[in-house]
C-alpha positions as CSV (number, residue, x, y, z in Angstrom):
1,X,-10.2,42.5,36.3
2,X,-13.3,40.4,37.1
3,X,-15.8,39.3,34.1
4,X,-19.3,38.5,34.6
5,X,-21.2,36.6,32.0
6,X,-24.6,36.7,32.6
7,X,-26.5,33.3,30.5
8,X,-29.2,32.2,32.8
9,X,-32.0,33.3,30.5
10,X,-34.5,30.8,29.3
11,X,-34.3,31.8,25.6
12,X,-37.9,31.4,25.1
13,X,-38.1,33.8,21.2
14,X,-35.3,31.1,20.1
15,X,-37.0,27.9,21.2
16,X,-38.0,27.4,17.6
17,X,-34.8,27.4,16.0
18,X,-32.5,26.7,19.2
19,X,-31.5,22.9,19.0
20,X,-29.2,23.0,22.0
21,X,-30.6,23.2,25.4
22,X,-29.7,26.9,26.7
23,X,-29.5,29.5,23.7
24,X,-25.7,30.6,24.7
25,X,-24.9,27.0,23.3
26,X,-26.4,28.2,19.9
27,X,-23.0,27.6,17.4
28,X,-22.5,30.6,15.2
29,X,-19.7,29.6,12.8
30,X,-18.7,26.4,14.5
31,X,-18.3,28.2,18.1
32,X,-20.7,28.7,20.7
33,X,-21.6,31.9,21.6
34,X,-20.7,31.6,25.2
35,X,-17.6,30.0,23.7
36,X,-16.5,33.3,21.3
37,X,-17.8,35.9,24.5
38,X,-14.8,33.6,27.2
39,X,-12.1,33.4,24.1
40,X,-12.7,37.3,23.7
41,X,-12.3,37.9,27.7
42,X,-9.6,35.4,28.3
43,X,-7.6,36.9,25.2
44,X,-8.1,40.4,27.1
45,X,-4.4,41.2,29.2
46,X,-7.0,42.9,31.9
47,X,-9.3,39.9,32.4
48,X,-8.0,37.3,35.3
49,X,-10.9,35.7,36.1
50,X,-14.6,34.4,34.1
51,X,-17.8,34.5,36.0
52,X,-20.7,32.6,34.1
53,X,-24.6,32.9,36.1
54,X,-26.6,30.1,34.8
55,X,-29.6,28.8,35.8
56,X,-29.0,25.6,38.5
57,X,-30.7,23.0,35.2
58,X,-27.9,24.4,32.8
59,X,-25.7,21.7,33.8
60,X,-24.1,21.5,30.4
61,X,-22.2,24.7,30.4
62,X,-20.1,24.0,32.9
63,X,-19.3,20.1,31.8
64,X,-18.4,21.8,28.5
65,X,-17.2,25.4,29.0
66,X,-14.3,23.9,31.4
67,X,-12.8,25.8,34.7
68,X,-10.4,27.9,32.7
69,X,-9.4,29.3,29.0
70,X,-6.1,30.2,28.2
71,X,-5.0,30.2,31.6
72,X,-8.1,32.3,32.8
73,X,-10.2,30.5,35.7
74,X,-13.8,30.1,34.9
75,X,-16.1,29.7,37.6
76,X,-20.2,29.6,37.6
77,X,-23.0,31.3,40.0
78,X,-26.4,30.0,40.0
79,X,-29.2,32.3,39.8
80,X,-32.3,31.8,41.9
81,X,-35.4,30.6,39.5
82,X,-38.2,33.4,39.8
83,X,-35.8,36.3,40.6
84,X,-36.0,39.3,38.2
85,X,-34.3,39.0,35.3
86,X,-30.6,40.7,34.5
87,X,-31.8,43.1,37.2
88,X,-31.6,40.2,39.9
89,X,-28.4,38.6,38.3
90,X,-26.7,41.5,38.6
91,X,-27.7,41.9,42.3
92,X,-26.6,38.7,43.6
93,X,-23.4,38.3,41.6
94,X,-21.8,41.1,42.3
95,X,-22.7,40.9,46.2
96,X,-21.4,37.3,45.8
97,X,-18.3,37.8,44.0
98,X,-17.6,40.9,46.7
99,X,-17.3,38.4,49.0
100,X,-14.8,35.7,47.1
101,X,-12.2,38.2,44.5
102,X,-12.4,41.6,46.2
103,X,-12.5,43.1,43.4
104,X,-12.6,46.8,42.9
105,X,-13.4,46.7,38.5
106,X,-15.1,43.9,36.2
107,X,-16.7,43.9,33.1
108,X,-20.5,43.3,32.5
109,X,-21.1,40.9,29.5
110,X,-24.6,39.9,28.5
């Protein structure tokens, strides 16, 4: 089963207290959140593969999240700036994963 992360929001209400660049980076208890949401996934039996949308200037995540966890690939989609919101994200992942896993289930994880 296909995951889909979706982390390409700006997290403009945490900007005060949000020391790392994209919010999903904000450590709770030593570990990212982004971190905890792929170890939760990639421990799952039914998830194969890790879909992340990020924003194109979210370089970080990638460098640090890696291309797989516990044997689960990880891979990234870009969402277009100026698109609406989750509504948008949703949109153009799944029509773009369609096309590349085939996949008939996923999960939704914001």
């Amino acid at each position: 089963m296909l995951a889909v992360i979706l982390e390409a929001g700006k997290g403009t209400r945490l900007q005060s207290v949000n020391v790392c660049s994209s919010k999903c980076l904000l450590p709770i208890n030593g570990i990212s959140m982004l971190g905890k949401k792929i170890k939760q996934l990639a421990q799952s039996e039914y998830i194969d593969k890790i879909i992340i949308v990020i924003r194109k200037e979210q370089t970080e995540i990638p460098q640090l999240m890696g291309k797989q966890c516990m044997n689960v690939p990880i891979s990234f989609a870009f969402q277009e700036e100026g698109k609406n919101g989750i509504v948008n994200a949703q949109i153009y992942d799944f029509s773009w994963n369609a096309r590349i896993c085939k996949c008939k289930w996923f999960v939704l994880w914001q």
